[in-house]
TIVO-2410 file (N, C-alpha, C; in nm, 3 decimals):
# residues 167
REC num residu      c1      c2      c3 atome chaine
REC   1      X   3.505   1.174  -0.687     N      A
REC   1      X   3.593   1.253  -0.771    CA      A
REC   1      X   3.716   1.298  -0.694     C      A
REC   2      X   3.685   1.325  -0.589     N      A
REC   2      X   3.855   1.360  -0.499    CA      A
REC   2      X   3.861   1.263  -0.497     C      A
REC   3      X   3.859   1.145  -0.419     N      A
REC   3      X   3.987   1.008  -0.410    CA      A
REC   3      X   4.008   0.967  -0.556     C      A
REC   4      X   3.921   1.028  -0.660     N      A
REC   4      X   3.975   0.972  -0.790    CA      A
REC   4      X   4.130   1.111  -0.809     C      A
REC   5      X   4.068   1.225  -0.763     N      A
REC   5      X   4.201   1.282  -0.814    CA      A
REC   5      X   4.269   1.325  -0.733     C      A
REC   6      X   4.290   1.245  -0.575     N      A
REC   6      X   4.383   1.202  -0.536    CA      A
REC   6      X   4.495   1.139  -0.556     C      A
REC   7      X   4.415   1.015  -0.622     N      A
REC   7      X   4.534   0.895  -0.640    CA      A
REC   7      X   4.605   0.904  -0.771     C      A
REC   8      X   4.546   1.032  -0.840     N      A
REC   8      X   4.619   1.083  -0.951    CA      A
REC   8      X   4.725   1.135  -0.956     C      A
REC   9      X   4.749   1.174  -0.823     N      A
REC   9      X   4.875   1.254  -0.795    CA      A
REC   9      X   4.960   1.167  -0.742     C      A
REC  10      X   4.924   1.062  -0.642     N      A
REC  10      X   5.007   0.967  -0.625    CA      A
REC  10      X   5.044   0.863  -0.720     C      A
REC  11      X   4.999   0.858  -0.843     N      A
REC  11      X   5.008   0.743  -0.926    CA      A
REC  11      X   5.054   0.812  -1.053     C      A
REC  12      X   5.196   0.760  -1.057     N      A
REC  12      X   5.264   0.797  -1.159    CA      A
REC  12      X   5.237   0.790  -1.286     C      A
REC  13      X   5.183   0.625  -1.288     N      A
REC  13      X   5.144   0.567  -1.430    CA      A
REC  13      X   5.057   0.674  -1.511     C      A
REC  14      X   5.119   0.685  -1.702     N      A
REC  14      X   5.033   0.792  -1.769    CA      A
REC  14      X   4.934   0.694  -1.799     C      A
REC  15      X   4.939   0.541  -1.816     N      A
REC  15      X   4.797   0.450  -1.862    CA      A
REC  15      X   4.661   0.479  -1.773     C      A
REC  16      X   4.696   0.485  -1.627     N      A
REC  16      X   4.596   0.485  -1.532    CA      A
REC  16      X   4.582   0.680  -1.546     C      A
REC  17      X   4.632   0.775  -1.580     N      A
REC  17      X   4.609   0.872  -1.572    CA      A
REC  17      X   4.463   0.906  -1.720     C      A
REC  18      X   4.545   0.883  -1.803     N      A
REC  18      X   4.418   0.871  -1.935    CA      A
REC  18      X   4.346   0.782  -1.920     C      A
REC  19      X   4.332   0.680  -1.845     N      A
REC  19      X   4.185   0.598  -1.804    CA      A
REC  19      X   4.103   0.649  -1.687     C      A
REC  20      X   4.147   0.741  -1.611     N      A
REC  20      X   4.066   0.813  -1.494    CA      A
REC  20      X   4.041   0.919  -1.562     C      A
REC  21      X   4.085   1.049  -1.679     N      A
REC  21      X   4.065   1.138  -1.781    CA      A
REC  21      X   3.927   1.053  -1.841     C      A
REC  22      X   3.963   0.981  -1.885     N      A
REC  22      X   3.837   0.911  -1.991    CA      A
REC  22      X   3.715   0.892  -1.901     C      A
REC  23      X   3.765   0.845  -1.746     N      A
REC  23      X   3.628   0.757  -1.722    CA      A
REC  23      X   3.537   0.893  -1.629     C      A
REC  24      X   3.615   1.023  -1.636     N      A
REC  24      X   3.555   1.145  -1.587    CA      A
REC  24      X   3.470   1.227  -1.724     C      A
REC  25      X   3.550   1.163  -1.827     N      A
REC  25      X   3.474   1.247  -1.944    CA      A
REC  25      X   3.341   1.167  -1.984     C      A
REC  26      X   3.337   1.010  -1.981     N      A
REC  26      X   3.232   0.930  -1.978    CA      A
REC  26      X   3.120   0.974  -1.902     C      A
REC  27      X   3.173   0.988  -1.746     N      A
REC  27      X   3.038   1.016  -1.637    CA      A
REC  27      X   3.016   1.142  -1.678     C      A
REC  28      X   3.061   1.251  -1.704     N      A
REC  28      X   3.034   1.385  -1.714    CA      A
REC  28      X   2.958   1.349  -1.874     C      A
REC  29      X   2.953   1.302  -1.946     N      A
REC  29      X   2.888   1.306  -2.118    CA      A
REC  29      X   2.738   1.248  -2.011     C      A
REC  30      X   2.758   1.101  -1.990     N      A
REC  30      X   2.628   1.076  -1.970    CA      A
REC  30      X   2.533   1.129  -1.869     C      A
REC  31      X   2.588   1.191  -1.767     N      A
REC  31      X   2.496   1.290  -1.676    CA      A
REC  31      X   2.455   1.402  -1.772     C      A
REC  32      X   2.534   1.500  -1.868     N      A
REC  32      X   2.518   1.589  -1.939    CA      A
REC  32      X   2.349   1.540  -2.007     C      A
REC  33      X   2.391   1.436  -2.060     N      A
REC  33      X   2.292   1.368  -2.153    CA      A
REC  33      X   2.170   1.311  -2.096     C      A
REC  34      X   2.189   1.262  -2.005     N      A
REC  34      X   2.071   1.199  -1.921    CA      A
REC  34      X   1.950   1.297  -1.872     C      A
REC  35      X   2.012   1.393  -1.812     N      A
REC  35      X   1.978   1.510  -1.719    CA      A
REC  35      X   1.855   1.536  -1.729     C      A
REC  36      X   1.727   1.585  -1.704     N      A
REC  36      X   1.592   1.636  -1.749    CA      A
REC  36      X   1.622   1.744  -1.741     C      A
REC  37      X   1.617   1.827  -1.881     N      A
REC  37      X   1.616   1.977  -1.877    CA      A
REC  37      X   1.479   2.039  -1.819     C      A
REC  38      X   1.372   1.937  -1.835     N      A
REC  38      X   1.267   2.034  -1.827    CA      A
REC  38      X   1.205   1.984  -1.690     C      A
REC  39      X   1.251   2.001  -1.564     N      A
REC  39      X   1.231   1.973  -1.437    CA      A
REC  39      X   1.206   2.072  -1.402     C      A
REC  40      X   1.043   2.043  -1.264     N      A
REC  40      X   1.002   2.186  -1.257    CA      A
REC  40      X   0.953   2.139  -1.099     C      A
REC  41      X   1.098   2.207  -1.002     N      A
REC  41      X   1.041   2.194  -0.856    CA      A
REC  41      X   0.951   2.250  -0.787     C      A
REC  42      X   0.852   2.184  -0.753     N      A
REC  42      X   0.688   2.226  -0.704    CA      A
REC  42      X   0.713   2.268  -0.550     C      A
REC  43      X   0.817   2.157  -0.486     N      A
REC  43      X   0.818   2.181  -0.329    CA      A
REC  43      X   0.993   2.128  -0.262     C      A
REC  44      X   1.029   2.254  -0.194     N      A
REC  44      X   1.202   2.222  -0.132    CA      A
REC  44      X   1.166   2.236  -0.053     C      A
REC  45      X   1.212   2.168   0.064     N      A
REC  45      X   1.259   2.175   0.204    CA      A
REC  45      X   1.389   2.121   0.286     C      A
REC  46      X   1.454   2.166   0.400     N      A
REC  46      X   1.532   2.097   0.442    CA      A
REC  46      X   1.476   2.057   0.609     C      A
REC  47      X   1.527   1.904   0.604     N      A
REC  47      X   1.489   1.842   0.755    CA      A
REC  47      X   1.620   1.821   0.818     C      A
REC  48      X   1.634   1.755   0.984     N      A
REC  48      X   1.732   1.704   1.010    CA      A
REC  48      X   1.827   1.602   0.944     C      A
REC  49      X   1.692   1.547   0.843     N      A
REC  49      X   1.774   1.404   0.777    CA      A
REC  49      X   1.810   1.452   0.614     C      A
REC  50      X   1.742   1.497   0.544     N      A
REC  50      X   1.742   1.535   0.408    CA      A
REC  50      X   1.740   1.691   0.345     C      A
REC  51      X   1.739   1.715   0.231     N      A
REC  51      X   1.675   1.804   0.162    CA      A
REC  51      X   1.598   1.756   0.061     C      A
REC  52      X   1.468   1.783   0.116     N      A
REC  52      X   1.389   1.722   0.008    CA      A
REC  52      X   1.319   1.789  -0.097     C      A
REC  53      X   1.289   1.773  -0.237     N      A
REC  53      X   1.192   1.776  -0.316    CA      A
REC  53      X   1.152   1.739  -0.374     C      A
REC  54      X   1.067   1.799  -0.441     N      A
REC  54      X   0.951   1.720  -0.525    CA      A
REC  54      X   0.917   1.824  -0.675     C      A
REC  55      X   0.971   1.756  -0.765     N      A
REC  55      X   0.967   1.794  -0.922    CA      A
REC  55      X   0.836   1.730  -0.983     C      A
REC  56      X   0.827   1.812  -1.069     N      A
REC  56      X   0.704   1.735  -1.197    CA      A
REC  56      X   0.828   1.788  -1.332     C      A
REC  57      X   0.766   1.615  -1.373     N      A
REC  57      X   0.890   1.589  -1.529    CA      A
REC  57      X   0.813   1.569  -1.613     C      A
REC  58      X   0.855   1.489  -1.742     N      A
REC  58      X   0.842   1.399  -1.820    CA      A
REC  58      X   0.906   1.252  -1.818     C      A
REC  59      X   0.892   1.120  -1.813     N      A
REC  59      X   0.921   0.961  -1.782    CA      A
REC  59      X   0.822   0.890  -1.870     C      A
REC  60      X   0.927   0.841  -1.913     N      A
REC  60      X   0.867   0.768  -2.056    CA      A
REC  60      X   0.726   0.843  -2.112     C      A
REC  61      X   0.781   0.957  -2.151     N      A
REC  61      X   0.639   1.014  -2.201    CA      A
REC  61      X   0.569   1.061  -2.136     C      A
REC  62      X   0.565   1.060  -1.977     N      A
REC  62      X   0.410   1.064  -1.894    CA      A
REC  62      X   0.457   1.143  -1.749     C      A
REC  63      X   0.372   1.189  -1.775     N      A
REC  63      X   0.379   1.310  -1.655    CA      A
REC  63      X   0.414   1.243  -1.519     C      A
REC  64      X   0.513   1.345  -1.505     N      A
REC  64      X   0.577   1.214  -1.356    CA      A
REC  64      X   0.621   1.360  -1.202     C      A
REC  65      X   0.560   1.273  -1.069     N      A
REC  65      X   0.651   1.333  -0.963    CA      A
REC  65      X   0.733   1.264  -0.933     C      A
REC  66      X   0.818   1.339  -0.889     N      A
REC  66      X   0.979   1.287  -0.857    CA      A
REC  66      X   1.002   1.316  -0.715     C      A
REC  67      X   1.017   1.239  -0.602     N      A
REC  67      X   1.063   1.255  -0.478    CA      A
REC  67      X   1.221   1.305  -0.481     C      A
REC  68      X   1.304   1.394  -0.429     N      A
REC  68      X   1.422   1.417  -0.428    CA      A
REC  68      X   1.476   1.381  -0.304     C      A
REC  69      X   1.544   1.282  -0.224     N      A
REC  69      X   1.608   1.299  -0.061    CA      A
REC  69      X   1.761   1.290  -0.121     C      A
REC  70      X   1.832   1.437  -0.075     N      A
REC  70      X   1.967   1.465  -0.070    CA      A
REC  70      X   1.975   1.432  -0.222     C      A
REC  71      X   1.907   1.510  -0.345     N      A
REC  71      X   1.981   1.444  -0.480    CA      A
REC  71      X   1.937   1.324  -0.556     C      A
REC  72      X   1.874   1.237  -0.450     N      A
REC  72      X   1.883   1.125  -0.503    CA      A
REC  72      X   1.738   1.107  -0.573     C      A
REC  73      X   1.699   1.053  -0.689     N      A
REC  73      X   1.587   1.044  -0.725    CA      A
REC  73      X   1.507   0.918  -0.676     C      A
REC  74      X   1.417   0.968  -0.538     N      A
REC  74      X   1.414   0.857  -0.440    CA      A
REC  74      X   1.284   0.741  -0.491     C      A
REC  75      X   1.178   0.798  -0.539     N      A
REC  75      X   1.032   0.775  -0.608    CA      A
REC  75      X   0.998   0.804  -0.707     C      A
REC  76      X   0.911   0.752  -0.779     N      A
REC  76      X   0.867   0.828  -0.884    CA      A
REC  76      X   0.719   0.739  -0.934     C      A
REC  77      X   0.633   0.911  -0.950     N      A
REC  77      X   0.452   0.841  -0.992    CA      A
REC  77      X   0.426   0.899  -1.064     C      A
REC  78      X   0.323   0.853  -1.114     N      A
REC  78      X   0.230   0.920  -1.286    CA      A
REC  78      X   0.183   1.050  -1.162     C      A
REC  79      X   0.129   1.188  -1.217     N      A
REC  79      X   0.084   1.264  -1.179    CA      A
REC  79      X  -0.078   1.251  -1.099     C      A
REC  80      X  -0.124   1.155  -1.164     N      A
REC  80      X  -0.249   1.089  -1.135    CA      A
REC  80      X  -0.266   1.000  -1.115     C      A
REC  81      X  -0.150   0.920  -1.039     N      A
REC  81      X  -0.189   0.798  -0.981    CA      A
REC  81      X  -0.102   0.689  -1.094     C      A
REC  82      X  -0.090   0.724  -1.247     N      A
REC  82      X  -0.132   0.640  -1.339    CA      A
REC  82      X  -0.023   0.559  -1.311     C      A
REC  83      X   0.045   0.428  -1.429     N      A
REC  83      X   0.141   0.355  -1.414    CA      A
REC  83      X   0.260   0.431  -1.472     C      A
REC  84      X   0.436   0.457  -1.451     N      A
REC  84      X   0.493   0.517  -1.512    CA      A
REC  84      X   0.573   0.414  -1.595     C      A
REC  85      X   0.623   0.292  -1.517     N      A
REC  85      X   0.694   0.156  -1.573    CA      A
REC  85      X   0.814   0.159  -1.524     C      A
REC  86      X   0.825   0.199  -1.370     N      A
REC  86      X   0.934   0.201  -1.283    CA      A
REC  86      X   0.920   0.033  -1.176     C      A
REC  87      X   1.068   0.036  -1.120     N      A
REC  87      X   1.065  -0.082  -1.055    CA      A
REC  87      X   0.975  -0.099  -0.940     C      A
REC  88      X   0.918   0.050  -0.881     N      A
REC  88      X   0.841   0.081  -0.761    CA      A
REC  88      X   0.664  -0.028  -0.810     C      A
REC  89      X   0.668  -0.022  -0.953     N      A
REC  89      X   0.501  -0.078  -0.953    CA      A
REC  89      X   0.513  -0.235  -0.925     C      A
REC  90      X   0.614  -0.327  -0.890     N      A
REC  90      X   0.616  -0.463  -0.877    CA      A
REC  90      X   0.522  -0.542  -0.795     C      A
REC  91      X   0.485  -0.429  -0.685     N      A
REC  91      X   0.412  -0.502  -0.557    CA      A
REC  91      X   0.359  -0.614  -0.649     C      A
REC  92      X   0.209  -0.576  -0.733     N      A
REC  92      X   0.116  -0.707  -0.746    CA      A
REC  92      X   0.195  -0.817  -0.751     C      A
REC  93      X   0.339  -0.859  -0.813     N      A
REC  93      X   0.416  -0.964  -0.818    CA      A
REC  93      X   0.409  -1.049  -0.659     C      A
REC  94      X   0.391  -0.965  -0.522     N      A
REC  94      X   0.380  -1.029  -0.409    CA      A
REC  94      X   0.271  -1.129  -0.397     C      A
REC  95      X   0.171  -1.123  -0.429     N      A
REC  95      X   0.020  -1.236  -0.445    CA      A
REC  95      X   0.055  -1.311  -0.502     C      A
REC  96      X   0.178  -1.318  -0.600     N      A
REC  96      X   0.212  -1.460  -0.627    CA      A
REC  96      X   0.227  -1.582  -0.534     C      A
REC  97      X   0.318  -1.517  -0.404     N      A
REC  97      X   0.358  -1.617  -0.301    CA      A
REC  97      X   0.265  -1.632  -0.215     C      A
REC  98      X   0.203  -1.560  -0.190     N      A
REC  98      X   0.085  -1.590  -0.085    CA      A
REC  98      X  -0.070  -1.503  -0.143     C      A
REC  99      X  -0.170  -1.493  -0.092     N      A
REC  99      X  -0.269  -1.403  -0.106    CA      A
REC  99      X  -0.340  -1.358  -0.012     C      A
REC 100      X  -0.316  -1.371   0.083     N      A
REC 100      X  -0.310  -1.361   0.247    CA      A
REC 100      X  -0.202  -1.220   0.276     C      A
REC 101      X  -0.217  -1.119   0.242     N      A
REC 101      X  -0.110  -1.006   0.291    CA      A
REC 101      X  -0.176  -0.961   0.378     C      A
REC 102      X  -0.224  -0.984   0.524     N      A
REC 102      X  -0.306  -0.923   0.619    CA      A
REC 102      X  -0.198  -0.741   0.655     C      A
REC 103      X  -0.079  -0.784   0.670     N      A
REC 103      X  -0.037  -0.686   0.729    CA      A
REC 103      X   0.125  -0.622   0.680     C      A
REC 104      X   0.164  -0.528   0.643     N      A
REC 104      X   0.299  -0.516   0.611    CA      A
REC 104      X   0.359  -0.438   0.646     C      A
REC 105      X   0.526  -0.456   0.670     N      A
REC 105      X   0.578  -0.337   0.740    CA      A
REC 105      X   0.670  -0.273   0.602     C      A
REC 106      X   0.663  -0.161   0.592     N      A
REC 106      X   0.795  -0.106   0.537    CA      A
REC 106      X   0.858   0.001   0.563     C      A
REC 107      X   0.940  -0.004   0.558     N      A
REC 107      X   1.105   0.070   0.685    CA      A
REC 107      X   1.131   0.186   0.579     C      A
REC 108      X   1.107   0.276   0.566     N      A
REC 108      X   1.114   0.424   0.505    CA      A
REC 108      X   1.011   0.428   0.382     C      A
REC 109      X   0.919   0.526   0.430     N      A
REC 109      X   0.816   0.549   0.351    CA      A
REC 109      X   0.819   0.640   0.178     C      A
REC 110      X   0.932   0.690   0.176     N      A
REC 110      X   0.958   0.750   0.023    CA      A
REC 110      X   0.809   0.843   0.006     C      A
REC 111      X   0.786   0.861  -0.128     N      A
REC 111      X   0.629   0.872  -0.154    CA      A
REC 111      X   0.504   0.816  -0.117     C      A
REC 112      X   0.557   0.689  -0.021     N      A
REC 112      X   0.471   0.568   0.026    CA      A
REC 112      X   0.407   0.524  -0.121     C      A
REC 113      X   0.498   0.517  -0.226     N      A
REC 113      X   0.360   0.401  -0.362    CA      A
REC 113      X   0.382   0.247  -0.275     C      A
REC 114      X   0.473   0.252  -0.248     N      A
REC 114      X   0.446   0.100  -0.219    CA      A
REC 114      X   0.342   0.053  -0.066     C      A
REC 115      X   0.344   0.114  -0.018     N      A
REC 115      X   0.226   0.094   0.123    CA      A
REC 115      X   0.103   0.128   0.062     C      A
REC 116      X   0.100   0.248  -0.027     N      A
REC 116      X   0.009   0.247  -0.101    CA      A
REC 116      X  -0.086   0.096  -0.222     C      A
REC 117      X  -0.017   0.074  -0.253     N      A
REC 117      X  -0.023  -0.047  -0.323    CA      A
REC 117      X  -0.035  -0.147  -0.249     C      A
REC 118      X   0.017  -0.226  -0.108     N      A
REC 118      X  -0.043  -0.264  -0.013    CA      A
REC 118      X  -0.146  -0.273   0.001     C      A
REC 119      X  -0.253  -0.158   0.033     N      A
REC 119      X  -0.334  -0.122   0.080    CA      A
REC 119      X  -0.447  -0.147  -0.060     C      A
REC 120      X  -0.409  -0.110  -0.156     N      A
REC 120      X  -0.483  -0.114  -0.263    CA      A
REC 120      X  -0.534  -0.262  -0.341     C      A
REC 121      X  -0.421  -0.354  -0.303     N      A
REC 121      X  -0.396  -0.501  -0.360    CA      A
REC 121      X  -0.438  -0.549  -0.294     C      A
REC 122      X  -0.371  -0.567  -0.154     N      A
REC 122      X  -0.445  -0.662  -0.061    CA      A
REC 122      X  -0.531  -0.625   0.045     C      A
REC 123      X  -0.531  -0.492   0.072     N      A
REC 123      X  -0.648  -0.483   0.165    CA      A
REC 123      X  -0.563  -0.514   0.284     C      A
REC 124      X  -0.430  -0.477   0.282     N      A
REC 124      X  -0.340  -0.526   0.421    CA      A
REC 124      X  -0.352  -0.396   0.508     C      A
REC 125      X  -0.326  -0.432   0.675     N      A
REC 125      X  -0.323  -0.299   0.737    CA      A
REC 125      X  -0.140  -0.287   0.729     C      A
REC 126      X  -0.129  -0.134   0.689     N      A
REC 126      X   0.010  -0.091   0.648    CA      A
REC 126      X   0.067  -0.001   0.774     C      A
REC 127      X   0.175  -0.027   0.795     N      A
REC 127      X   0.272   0.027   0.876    CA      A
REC 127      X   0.397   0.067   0.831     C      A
REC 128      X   0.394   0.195   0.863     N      A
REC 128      X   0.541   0.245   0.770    CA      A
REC 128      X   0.654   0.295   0.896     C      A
REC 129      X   0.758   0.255   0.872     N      A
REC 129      X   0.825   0.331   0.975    CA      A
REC 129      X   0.936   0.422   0.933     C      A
REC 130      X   0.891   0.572   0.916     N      A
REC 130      X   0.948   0.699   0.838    CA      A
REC 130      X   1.064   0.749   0.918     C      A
REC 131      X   1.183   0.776   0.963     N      A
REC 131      X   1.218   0.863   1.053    CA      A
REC 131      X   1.239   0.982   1.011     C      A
REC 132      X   1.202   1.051   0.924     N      A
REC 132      X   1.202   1.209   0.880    CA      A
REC 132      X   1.053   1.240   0.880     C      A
REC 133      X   0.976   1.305   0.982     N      A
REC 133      X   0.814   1.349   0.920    CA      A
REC 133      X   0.836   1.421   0.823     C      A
REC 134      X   0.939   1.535   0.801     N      A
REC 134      X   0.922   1.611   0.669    CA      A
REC 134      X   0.893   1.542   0.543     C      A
REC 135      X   0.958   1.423   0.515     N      A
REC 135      X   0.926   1.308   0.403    CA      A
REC 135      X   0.771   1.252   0.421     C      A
REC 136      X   0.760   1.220   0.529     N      A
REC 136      X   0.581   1.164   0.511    CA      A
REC 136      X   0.487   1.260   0.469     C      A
REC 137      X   0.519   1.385   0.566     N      A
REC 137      X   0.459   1.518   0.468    CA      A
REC 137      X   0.429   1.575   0.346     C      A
REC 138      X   0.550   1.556   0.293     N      A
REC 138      X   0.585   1.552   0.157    CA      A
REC 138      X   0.528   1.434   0.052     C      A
REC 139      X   0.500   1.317   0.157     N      A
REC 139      X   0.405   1.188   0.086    CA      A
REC 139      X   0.266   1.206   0.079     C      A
REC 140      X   0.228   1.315   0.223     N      A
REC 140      X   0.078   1.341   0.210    CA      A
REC 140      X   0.033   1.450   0.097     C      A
REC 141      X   0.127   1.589   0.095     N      A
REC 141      X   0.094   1.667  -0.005    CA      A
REC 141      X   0.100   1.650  -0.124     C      A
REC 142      X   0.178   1.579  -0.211     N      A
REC 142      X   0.219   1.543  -0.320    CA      A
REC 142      X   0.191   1.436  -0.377     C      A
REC 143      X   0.195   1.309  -0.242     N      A
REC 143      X   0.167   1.183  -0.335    CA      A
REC 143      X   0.058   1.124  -0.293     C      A
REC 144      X  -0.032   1.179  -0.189     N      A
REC 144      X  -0.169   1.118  -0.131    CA      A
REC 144      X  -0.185   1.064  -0.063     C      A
REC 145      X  -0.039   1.039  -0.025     N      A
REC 145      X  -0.093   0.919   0.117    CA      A
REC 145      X  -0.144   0.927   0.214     C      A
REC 146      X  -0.195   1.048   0.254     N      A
REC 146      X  -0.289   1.092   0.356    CA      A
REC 146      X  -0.448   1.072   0.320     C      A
REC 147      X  -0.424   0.996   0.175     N      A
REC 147      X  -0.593   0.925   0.159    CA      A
REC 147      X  -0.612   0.798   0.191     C      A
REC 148      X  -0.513   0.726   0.190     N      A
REC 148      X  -0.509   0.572   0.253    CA      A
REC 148      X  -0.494   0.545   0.442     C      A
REC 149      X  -0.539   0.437   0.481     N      A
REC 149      X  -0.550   0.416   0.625    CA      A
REC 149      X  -0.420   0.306   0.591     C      A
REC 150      X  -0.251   0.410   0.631     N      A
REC 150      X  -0.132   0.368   0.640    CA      A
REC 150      X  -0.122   0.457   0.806     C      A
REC 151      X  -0.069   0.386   0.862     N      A
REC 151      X   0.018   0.364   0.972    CA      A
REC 151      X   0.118   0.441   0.974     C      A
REC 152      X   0.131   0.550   1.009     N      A
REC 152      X   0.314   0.596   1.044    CA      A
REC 152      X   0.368   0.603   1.154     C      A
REC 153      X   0.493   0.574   1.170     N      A
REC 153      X   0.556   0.554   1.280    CA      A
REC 153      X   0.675   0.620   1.289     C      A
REC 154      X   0.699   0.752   1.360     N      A
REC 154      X   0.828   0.829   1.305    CA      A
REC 154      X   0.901   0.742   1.432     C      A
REC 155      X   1.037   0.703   1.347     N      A
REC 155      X   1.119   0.613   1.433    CA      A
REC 155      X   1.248   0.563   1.324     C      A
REC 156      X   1.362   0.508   1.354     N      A
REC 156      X   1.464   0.471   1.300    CA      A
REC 156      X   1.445   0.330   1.262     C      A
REC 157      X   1.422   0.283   1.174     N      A
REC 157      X   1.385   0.161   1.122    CA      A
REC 157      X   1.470   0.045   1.214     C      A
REC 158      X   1.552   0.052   1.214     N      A
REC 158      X   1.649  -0.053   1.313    CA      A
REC 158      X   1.593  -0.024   1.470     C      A
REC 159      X   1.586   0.072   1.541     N      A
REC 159      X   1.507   0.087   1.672    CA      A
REC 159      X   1.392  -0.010   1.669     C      A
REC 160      X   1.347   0.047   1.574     N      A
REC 160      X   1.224  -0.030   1.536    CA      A
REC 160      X   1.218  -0.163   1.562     C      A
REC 161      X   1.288  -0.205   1.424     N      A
REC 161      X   1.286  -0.364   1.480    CA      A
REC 161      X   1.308  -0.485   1.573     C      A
REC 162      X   1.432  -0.334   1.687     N      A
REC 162      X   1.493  -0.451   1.786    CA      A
REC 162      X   1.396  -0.421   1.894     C      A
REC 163      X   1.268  -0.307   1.892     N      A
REC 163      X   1.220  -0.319   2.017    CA      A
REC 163      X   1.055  -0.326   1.985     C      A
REC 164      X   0.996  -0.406   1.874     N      A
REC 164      X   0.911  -0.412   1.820    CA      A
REC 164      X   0.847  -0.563   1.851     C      A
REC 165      X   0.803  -0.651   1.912     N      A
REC 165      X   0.779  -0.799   1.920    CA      A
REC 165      X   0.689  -0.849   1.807     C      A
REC 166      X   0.603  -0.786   1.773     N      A
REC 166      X   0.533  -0.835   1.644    CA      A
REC 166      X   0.597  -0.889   1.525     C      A
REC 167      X   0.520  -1.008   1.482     N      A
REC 167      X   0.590  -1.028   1.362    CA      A
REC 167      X   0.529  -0.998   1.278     C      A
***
């Protein structure tokens, strides 16, 4: 929004002025509209890396937690595990290519559903590499992952990989 109304001031044109007017009244209608009024934060914290929380909503109908890092709506699970019909439930699509998942790495743990699901599908040993513990924390209290035998590794995902030899 500043470099948009920056270049407002430098840009004479009234066409490009009522098309940056419009395309602020657009994003502002559909955030208005989108928004969950009825969001109800269970747990805030701030780390070196984030501010995190964790809401209980409504998603498609069904009781949902919501991971928050900095704003962003990072995860999201049925309250009980269940399915919500987010892009996070795809794993089983991986057994297509192989069925052999002995082992998997994934480079920021979120809520961990997906190491979770790992673990659940294939019976793989899971390795996560988190660099905020406040977030894995926040995966154990809220989303369970402190019931699965996942791997954490507080570390910078790129460190990681350049000084890691395993494949």
């Amino acid at each position: 929004l500043i470099l948009l109304a920056v270049s407002l001031i430098f840009d004479k044109n009234p066409k490009s002025f009522a098309l940056s007017l419009l395309f602020i009244f657009i994003v502002w209608l559909t955030y208005s509209f989108t928004i969950n009024k009825n969001i109800n934060i269970v747990f805030e914290s701030e780390s070196n890396y984030y501010s995190i929380k964790v809401a209980q909503t409504k998603y498609n109908n069904k009781d949902t937690k919501i991971l928050f890092l900095d704003h962003d709506g990072h995860s999201l699970e049925g309250i009980n595990g269940n399915k919500i019909g987010t892009y996070q439930e795809i794993s089983p699509i991986l057994g297509t290519f192989t069925s052999n998942i002995d082992e998997a790495l994934i480079i920021g743990g979120g809520s961990y559903q997906i190491p979770k699901d790992f673990k659940k599908l294939f019976g793989s040993n899971v390795t996560v590499v988190e660099i905020d513990p406040k977030v894995t924390a926040a995966a154990n209290e809220f989303f369970d992952a402190n019931k699965y035998q996942i791997q954490t590794i507080e570390s910078d995902g790129r460190v990681y990989l350049k000084t890691n030899k395993k494949k």
